[in-house]
C-alpha positions in Angstrom: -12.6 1.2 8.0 -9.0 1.0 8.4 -8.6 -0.7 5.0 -11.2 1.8 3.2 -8.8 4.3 4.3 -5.6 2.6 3.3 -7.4 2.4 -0.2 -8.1 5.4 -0.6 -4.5 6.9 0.3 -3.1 4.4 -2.3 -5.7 5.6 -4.5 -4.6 9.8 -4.0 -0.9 8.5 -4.1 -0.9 7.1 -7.6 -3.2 10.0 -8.9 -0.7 12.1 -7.4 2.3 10.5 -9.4 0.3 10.7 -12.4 -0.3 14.4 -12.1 3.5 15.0 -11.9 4.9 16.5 -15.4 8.1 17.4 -16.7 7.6 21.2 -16.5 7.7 22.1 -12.9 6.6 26.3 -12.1 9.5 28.3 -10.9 8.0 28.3 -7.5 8.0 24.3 -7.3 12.1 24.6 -8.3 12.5 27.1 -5.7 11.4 25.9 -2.6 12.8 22.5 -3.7 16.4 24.2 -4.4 16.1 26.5 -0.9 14.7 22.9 0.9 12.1 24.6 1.4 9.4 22.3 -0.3 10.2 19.6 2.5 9.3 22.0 4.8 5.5 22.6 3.0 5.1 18.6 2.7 5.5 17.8 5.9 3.2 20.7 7.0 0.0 19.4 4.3 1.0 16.1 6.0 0.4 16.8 9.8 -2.6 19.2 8.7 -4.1 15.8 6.7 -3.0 13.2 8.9 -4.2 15.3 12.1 -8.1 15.6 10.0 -7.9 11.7 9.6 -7.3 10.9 12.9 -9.8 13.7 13.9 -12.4 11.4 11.8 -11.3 8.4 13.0 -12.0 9.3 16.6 -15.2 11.2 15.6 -16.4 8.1 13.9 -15.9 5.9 17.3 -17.8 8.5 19.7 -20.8 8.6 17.5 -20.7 4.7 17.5 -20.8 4.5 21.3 -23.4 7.2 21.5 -25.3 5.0 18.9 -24.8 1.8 20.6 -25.8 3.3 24.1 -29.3 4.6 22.6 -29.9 1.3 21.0 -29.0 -0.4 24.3 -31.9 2.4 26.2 
């Protein structure tokens, strides 16, 4: 599971390189002059990271409730 996910964020990471162009919007070359943009990374980060782990746990409840009905 661990390694599906690791995949998968290498995956969106070099997509996301890809994506990058030369021609940024004004809005990108704003927040990143005001420091702002560091401020909306880190926010998409906790909101992702917090929806993985979220899953994660999810995932392992449901497999105890599994194993405990197969046990029964």
């Amino acid at each position: 599971m661990i390694r599906n996910i690791f995949i998968f964020l290498l995956i969106l990471c070099s997509i996301a390189l890809k994506a990058q162009e030369a021609h940024l919007p004004n809005m990108a070359e704003t927040f990143r002059n005001d420091g702002k943009i560091y401020v909306v990374i880190s926010v998409i980060s906790i909101i992702f990271f917090s929806i993985v782990l979220f899953l994660i746990f999810l995932e392992r409840k449901i497999k105890r409730l599994e194993d405990k009905f197969k046990g029964n």
